[in-house]
MDTraj code that builds the backbone (N, CA, C; nanometers):
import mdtraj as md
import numpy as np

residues = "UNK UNK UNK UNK UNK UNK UNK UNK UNK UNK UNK UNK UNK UNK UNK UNK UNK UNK UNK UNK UNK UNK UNK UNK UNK UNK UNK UNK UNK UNK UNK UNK UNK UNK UNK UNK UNK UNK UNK UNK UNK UNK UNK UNK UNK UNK UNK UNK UNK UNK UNK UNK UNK UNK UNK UNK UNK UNK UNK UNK UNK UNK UNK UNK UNK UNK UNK UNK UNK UNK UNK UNK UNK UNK UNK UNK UNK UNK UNK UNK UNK UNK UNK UNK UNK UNK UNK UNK UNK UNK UNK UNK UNK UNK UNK UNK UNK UNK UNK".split()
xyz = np.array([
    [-0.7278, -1.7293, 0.2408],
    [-0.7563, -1.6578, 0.1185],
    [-0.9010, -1.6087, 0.1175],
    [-1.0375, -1.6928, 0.1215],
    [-1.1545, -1.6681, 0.1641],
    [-1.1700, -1.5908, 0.2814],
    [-1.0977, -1.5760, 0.3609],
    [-1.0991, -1.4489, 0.4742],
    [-1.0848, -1.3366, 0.4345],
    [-0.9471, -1.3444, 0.3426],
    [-0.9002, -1.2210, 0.3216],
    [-1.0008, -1.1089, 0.2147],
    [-1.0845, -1.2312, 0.1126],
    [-1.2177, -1.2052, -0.0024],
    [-1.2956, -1.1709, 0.0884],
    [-1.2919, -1.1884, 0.2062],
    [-1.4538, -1.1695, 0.2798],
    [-1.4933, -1.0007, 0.3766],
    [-1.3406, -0.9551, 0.3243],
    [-1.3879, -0.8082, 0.3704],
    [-1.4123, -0.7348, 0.2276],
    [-1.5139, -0.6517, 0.2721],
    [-1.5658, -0.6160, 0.1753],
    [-1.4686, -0.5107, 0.0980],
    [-1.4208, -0.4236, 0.1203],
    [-1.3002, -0.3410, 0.1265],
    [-1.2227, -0.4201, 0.0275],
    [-1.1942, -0.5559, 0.0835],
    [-1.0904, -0.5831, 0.0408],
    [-1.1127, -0.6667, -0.1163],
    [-1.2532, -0.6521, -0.1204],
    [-1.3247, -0.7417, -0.2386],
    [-1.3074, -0.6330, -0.3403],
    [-1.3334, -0.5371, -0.2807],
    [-1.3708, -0.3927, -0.3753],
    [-1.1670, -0.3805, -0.3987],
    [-1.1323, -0.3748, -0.4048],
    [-0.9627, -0.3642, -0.4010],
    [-0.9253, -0.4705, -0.5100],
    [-0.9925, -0.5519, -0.4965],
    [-0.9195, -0.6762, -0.5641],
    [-1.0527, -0.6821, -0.7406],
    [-1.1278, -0.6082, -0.7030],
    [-1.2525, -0.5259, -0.7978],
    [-1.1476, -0.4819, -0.8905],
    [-1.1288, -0.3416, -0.8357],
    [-1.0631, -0.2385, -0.9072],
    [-0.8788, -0.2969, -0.9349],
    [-0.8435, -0.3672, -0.8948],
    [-0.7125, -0.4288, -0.9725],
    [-0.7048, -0.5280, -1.0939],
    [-0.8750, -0.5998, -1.0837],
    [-0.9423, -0.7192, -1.1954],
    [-0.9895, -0.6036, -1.3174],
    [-0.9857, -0.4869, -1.2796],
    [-1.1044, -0.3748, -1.3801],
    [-0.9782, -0.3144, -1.4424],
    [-0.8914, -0.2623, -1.3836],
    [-0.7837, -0.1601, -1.3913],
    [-0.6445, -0.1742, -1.4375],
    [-0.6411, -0.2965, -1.3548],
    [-0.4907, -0.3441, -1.3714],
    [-0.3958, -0.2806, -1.3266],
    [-0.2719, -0.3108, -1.2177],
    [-0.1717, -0.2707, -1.1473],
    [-0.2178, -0.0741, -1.1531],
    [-0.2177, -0.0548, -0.9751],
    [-0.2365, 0.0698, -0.9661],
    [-0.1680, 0.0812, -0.8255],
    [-0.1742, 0.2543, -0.8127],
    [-0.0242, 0.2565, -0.6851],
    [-0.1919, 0.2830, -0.6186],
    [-0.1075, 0.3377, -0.4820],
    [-0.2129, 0.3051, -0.3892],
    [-0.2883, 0.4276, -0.3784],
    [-0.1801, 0.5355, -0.4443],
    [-0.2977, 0.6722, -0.4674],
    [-0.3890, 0.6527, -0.5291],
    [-0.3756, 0.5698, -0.6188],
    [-0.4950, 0.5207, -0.7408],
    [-0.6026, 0.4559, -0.6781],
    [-0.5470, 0.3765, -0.6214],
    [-0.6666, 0.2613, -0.5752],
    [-0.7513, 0.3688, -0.4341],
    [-0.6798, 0.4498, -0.3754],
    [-0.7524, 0.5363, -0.3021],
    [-0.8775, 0.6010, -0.3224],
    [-0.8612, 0.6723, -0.4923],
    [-0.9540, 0.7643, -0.5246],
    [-1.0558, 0.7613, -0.5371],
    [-1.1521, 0.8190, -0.4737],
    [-1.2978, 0.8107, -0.4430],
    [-1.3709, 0.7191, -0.3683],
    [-1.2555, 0.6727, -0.3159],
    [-1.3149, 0.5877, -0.1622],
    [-1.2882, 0.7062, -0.0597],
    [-1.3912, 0.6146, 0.0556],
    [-1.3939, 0.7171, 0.1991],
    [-1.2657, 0.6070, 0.2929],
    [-1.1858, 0.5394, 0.2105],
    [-1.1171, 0.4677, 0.2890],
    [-0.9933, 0.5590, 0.2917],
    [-0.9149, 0.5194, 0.4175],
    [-0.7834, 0.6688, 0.3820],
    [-0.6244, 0.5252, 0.3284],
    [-0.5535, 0.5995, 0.2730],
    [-0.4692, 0.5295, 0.2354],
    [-0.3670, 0.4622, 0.2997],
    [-0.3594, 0.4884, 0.4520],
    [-0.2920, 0.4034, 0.5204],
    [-0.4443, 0.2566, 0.5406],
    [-0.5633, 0.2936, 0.5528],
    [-0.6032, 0.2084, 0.5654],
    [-0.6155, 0.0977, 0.4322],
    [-0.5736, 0.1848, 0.2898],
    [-0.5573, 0.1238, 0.1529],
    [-0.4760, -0.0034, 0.2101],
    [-0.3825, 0.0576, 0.2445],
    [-0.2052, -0.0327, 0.2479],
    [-0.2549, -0.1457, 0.3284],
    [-0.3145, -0.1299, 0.4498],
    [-0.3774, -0.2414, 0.5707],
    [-0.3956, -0.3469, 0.5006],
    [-0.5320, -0.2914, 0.4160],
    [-0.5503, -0.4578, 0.3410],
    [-0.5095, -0.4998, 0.2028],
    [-0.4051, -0.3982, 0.1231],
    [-0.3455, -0.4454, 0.0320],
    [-0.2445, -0.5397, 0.0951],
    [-0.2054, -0.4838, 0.2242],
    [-0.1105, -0.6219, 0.2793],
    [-0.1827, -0.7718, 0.3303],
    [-0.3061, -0.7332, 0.3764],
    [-0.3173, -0.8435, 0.4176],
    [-0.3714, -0.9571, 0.2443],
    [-0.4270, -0.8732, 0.1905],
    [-0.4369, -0.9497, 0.0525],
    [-0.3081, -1.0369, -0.0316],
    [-0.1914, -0.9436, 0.0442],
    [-0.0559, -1.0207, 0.0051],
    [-0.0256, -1.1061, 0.0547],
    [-0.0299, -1.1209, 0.2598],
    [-0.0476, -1.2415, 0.2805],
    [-0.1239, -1.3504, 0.2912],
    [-0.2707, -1.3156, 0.2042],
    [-0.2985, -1.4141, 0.1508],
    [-0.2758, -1.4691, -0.0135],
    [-0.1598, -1.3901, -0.0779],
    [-0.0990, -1.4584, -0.1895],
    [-0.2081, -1.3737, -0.3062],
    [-0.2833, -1.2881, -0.2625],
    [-0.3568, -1.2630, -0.3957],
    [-0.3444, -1.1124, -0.4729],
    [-0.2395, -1.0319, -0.3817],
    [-0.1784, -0.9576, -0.4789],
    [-0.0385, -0.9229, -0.4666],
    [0.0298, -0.8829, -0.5555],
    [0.1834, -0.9020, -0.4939],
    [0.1819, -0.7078, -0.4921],
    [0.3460, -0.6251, -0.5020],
    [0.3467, -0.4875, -0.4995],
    [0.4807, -0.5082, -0.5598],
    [0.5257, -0.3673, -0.6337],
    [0.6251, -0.3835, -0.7095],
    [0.6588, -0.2192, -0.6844],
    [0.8234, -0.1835, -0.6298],
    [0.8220, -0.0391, -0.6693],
    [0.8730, 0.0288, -0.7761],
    [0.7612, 0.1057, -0.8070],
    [0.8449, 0.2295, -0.9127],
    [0.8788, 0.3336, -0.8753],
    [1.0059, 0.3716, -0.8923],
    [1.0227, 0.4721, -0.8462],
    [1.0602, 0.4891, -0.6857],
    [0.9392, 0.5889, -0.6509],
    [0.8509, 0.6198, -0.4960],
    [0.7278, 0.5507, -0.4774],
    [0.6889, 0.4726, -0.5679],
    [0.5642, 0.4547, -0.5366],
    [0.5546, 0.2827, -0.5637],
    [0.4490, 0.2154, -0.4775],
    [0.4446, 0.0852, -0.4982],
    [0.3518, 0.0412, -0.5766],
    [0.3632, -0.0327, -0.6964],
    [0.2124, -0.0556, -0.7759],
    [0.1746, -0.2126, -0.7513],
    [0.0886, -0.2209, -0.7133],
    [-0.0054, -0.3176, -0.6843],
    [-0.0450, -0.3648, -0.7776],
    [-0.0545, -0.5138, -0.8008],
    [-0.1057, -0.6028, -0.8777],
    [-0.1768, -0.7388, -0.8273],
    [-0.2796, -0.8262, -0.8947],
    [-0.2971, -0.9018, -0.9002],
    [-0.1933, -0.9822, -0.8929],
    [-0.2479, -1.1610, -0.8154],
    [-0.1712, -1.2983, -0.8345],
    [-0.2583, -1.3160, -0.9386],
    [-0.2950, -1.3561, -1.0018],
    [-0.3573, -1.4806, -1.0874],
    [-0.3498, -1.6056, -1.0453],
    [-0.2334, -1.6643, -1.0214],
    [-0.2718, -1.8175, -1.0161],
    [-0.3400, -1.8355, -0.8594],
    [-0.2919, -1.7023, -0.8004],
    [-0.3802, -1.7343, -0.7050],
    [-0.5239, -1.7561, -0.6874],
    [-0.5214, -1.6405, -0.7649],
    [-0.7103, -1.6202, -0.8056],
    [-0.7864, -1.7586, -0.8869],
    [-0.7070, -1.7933, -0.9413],
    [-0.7010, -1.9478, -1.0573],
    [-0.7700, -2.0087, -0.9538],
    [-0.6817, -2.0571, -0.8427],
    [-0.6808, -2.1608, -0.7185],
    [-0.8250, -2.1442, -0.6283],
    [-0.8522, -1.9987, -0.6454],
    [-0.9547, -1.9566, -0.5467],
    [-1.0848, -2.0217, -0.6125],
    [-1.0816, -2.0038, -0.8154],
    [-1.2183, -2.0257, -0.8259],
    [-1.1915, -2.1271, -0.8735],
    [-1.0871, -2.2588, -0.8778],
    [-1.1279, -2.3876, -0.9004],
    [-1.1788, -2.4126, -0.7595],
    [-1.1622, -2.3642, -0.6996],
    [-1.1857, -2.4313, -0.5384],
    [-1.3277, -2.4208, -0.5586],
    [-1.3952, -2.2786, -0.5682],
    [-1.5542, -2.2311, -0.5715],
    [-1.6298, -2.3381, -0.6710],
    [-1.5670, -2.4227, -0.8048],
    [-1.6374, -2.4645, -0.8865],
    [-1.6247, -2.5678, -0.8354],
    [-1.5499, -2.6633, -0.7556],
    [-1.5912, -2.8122, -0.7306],
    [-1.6983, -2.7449, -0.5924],
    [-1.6649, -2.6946, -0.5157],
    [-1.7974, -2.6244, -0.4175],
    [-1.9254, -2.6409, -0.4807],
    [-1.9101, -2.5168, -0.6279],
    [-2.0556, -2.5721, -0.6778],
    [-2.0803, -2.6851, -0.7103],
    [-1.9977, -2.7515, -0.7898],
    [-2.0462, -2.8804, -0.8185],
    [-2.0899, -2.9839, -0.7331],
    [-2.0508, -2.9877, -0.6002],
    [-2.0458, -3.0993, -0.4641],
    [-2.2208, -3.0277, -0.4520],
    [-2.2673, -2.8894, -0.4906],
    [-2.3763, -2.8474, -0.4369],
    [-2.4636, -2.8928, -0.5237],
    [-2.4310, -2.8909, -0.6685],
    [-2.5279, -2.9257, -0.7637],
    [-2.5605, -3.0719, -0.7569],
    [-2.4567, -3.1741, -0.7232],
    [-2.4750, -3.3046, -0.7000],
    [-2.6055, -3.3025, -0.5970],
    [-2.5679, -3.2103, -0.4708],
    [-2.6505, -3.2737, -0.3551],
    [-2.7968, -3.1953, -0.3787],
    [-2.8102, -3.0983, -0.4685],
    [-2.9585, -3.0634, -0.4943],
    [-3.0182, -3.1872, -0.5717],
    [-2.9649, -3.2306, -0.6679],
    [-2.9942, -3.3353, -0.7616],
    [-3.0144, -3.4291, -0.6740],
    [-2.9961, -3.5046, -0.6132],
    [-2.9884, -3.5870, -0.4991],
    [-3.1395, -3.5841, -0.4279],
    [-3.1416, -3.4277, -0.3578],
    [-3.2317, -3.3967, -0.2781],
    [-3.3797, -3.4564, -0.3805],
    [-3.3230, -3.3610, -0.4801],
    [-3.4707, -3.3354, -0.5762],
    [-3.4904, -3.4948, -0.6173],
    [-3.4191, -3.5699, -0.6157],
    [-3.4446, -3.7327, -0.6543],
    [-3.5309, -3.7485, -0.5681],
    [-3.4542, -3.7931, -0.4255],
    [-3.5780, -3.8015, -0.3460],
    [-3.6948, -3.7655, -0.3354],
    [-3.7241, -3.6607, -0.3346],
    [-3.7873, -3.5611, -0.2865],
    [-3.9231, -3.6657, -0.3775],
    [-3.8976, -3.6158, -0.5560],
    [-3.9460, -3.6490, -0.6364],
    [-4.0300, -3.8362, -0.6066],
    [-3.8837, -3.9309, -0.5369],
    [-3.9588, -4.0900, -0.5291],
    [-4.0561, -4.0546, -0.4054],
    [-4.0394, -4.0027, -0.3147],
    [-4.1027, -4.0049, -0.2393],
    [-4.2739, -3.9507, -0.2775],
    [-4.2946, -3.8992, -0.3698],
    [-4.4166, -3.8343, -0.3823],
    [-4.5121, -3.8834, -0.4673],
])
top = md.Topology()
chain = top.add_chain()
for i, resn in enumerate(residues, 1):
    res = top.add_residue(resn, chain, resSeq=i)
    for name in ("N", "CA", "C"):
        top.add_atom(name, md.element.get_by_symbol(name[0]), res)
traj = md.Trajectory(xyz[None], top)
């Protein structure tokens, strides 16, 4: 999932679906220099990492957000911070007896 967040492309994609809400892929194209087969590349790979699904209308596929995926992604990031805030606190203890 953090792989799939870590292209930038694909951050900006998952941007404009958090801003916009479900858009086909002409949409999500417009005014990028990205071309729309390369849209589809990483709207898929964002699917197999569970964080957006596609639905068709019509002719056209509209793209959406997971949520609970996204849920999962930033409880993960907040015990991260927290394991970090512990070990600054920690540091700065020391740091502090020692001086």
């Amino acid at each position: 999932m953090f792989a799939a967040l870590g292209d930038p492309t694909r951050l900006q994609l998952v941007s404009r679906l958090c801003v916009r809400g479900p858009l086909s892929i002409s949409n999500l194209s417009e005014g990028s220099n990205v071309t729309r087969q390369a849209i589809t590349k990483h709207l898929h790979a964002l699917a197999d990492a569970g964080l957006v699904r596609d639905n068709r209308r019509g002719r056209e596929r509209i793209w959406e957000l997971e949520p609970k995926r996204l849920d999962k992604a930033r409880h993960w990031l907040d015990q991260i911070s927290e394991q970090w805030d512990a070990a600054i606190d920690r540091l700065r203890a020391f740091v502090e007896e020692e001086s």
